[in-house]
N, C-alpha and C positions, 0 to 999 in steps of 0.2 A: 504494500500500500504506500501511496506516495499522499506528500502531504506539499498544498500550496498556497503559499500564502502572498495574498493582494498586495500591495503595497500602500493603499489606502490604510490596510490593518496598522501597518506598521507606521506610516505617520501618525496613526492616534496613538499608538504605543508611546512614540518618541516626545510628541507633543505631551503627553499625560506626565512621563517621565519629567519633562522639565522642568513643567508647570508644580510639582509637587504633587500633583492628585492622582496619582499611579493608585494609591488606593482604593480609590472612585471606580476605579477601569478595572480591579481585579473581579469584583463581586462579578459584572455581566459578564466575563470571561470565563472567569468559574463556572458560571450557572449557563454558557452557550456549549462548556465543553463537558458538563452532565448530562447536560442532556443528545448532544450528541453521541456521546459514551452509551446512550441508553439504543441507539439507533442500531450503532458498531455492534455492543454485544447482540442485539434480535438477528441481528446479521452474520453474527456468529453460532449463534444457536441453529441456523437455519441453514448452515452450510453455504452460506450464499459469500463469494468473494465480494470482498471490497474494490474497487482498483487507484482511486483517488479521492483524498478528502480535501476538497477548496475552503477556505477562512477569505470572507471579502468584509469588506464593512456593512453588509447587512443579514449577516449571518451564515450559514456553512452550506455546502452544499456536498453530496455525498453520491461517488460514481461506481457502479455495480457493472458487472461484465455480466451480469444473472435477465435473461431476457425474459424466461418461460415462465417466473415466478406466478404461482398462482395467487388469485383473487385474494385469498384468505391470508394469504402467508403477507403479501404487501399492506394490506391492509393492517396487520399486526405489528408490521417493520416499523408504518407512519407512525404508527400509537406508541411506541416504545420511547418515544421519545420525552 
């Protein structure tokens, strides 16, 4: 699994860093990457590969090479999150 990140992300990174409020930006980060964590694992339960996970500034976006997935099973993957 490869991992990409925007570079929008990383200006507000950088910007937060400076600014002293790096704390402010931990919590949404924290709480964007539980709940993606919760997508990953459904996705691992289900034997379904990963192939890319995108970070942009409005949230993640998550790339599967699993075309056939059934109804039930995506549906379950959305909600895990």
């Amino acid at each position: 699994m490869s991992i990409s990140v925007s570079p929008s992300v990383l200006i507000m990174i950088f910007v937060s860093a400076l600014s002293g409020k790096m704390s402010v930006l931990a919590v949404p980060l924290l709480a964007a990457a539980a709940h993606e964590l919760g997508h990953i694992a459904c996705a691992f339960v289900f034997s379904i590969p990963i192939k890319k996970l995108r970070l942009n500034l409005f949230g993640a976006l998550i790339e599967t090479d699993q075309f056939n997935c059934s109804y039930k099973k995506e549906a379950i993957l959305s909600l895990a999150g």
